[in-house]
C-alpha positions in Angstrom: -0.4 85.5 104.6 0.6 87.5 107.7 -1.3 90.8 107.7 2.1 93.9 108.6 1.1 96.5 112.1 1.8 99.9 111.5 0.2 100.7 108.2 -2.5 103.8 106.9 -5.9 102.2 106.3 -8.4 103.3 103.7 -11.8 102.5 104.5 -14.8 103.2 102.5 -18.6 101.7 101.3 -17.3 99.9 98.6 -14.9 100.9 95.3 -15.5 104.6 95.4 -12.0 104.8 98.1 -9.8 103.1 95.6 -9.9 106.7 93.8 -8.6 108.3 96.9 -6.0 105.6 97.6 -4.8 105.6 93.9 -4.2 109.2 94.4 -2.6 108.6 97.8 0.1 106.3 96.3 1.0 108.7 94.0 2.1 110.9 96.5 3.4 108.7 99.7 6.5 106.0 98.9 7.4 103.4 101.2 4.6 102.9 103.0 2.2 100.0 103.9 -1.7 100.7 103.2 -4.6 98.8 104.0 -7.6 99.3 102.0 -10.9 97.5 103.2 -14.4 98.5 101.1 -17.6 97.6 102.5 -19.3 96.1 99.5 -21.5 94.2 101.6 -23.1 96.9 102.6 -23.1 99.4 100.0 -24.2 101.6 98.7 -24.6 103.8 102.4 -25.8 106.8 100.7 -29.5 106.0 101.9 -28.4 104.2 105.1 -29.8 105.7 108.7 -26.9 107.6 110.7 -26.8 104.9 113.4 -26.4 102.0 110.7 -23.6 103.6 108.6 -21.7 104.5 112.1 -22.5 100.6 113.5 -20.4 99.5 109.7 -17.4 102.2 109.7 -17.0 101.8 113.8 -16.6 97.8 112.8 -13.8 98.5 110.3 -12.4 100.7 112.9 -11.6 98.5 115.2 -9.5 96.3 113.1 -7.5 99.2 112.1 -6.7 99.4 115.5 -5.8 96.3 116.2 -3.1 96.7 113.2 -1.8 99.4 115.0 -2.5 101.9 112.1 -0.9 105.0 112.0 -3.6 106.8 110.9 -7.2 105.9 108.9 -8.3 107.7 105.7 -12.1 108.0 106.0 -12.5 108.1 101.9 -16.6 107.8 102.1 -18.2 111.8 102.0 -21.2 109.8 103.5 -19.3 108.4 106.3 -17.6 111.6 106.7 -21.1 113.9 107.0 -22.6 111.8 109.1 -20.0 110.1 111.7 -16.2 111.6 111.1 -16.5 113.6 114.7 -18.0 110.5 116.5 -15.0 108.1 115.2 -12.4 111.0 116.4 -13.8 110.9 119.5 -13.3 107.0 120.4 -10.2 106.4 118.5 -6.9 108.0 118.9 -4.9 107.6 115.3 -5.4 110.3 113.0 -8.3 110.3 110.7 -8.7 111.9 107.7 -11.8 112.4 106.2 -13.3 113.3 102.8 -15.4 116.9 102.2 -16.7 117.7 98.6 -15.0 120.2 97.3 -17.1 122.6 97.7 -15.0 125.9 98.2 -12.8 125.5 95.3 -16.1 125.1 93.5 -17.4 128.3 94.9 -14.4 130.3 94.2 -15.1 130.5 90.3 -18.7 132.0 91.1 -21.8 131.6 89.0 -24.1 128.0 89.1 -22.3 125.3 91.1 -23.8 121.7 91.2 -23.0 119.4 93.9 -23.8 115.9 93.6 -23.9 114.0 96.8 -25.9 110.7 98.6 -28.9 111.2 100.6 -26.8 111.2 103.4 -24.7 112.9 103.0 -26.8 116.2 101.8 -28.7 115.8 104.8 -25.7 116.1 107.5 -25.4 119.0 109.2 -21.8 119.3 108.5 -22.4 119.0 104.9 -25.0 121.7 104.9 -22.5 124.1 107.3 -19.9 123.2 104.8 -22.1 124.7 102.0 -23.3 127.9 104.5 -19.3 128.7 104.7 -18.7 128.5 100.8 -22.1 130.8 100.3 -20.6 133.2 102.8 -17.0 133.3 101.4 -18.3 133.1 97.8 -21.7 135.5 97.4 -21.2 135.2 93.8 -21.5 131.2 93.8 -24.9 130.2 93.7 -25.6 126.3 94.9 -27.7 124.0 94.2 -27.2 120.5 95.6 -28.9 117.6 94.5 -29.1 114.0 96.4 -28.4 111.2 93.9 -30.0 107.6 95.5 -29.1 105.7 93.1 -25.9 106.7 90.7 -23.8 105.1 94.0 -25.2 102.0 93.7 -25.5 101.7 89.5 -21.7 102.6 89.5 -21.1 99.8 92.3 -22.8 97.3 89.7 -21.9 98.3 86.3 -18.3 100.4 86.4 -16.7 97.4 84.8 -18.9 96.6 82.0 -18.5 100.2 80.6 -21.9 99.4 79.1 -24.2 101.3 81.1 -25.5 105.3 80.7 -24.8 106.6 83.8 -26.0 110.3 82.5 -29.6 108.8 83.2 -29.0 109.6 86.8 -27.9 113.4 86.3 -30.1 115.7 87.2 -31.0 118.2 84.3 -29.2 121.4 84.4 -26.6 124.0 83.2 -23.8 124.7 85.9 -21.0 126.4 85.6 -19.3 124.0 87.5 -19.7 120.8 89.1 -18.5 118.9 92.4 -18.7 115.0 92.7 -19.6 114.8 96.2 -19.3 111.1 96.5 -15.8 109.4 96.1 -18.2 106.8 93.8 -19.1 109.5 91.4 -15.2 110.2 90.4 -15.6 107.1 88.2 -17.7 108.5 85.7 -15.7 112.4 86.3 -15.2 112.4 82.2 -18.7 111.5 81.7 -20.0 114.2 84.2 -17.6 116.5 82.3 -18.3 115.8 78.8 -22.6 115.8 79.9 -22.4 119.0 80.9 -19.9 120.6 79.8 -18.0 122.8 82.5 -15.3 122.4 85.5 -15.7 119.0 87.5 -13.8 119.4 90.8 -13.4 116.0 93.6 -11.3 116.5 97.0 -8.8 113.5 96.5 -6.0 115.7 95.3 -6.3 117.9 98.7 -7.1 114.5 100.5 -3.4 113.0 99.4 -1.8 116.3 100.9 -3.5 115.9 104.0 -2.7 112.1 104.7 1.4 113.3 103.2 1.1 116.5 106.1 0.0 114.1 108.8 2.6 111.3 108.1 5.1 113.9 107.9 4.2 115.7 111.4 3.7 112.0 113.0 7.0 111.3 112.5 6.9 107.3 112.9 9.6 105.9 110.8 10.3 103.6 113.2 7.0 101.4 112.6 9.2 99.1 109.9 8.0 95.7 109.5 10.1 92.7 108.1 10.5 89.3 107.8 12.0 86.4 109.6 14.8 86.9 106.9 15.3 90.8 107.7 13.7 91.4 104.4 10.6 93.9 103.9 7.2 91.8 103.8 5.8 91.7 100.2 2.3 92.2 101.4 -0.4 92.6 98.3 -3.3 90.6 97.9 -6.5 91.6 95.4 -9.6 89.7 95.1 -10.9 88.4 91.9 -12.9 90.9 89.8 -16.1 89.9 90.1 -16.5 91.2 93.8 -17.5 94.7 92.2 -20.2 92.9 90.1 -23.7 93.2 91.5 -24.5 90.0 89.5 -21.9 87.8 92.0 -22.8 87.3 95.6 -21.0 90.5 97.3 -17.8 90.2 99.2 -15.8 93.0 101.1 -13.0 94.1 99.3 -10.3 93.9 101.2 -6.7 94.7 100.2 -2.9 95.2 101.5 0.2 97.0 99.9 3.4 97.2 100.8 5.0 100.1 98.4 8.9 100.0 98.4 11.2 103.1 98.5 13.1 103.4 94.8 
């Protein structure tokens, strides 16, 4: 199968991306997206800065040699820690993915944000939460690291067996944000365990990635066939690549949506 130029490319540390990209699709037609998850290496929440830049900057490159037309960086991890460094080296747009944080803020009272290791301890993260204290006085934070609800939803999201409330921290917010792109997976179980508003970015990330394409104004990357016809361009691997009882592959997926 020949892999289309000219495409948007999702990239994150596993499964958590295909939230954003599902959310993506709803809003963009006609377009070509490549969606690559690092399984291999995931979970990165508890990965050093240099390791999870080494991993992303990999993927990078092979979105440039497709020619993207832009990246969507749908990893909070990879965002905290490297989103600046990657806009520095490559020249295609790239979107990245902040928790929603100020929409959080703006209702006031207890807010609890639920992130990775590594993402918590970025300094973008932590000015990201100064600005929402500032602009909200009324919202009181409290963010808690979660090491290992990353990785248990990486392993178990398909058996729908598994209690993933074990990992949530004790508390009573008056609202919540998932500040991991993995987390959205269980966003009904966060919501029913403890009771109040649960609020992800991939909404806000969709009308980003629709802004950009709009302002880019490359229509003319069309890819066909030798037949003049529009490449059908999908491929999925089998289920068991999410499973952490199979040997781990990176996901690794293209789409080419057609206009109706």
């Amino acid at each position: 199968m020949r892999i289309p130029y000219g495409g948007v490319a999702f990239f994150d540390s596993g499964i958590g991306g295909i939230t954003v990209f599902a959310e993506c699709r709803k809003r963009i037609k006609d377009e070509i997206f490549y969606y690559y998850g690092d399984n291999v290496h995931a979970p990165y929440g508890n990965r050093s800065a240099e390791e999870i830049y080494s991993y992303v900057d990999a993927a990078f490159a092979r979105f440039r040699r497709l020619r993207v037309k832009g990246v969507v960086l749908a990893c909070n991890t990879a965002t905290a820690v490297c989103v600046e460094r990657l806009r520095a080296k490559y020249d295609f747009p790239i979107i990245g993915t902040e928790p929603a944080v100020l929409p959080a803020a703006k209702l006031g009272g207890e807010v609890l944000v639920l992130a990775t290791k590594a993402t918590t301890q970025s300094e973008r993260f932590q000015g990201l939460c100064r600005l929402a204290t500032l602009r909200y006085p009324n919202a009181r934070l409290s963010i808690v690291a979660c090491p290992d609800l990353a990785g248990a939803i990486e392993n178990n999201i398909l058996t729908g067996r598994h209690d993933f409330s074990q990992y949530l921290p004790a508390a009573s917010p008056n609202a919540i944000v998932l500040g991991c792109t993995h987390y959205i997976y269980i966003k009904d179980v966060v919501a029913r365990h403890y009771n109040c508003p649960v609020f992800d970015g991939n909404e806000g990330i969709a009308k980003r990635l629709a802004f950009t394409l709009r302002q880019a104004k490359k229509d003319d990357f069309s890819i066909n066939g030798r037949d003049g016809q529009p490449l059908v361009t999908t491929a999925r691997p089998p289920q068991n690549c999410f499973l952490g009882s199979e040997k781990k592959r990176n996901l690794l997926v293209f789409e080419h949506m057609f206009a109706k």
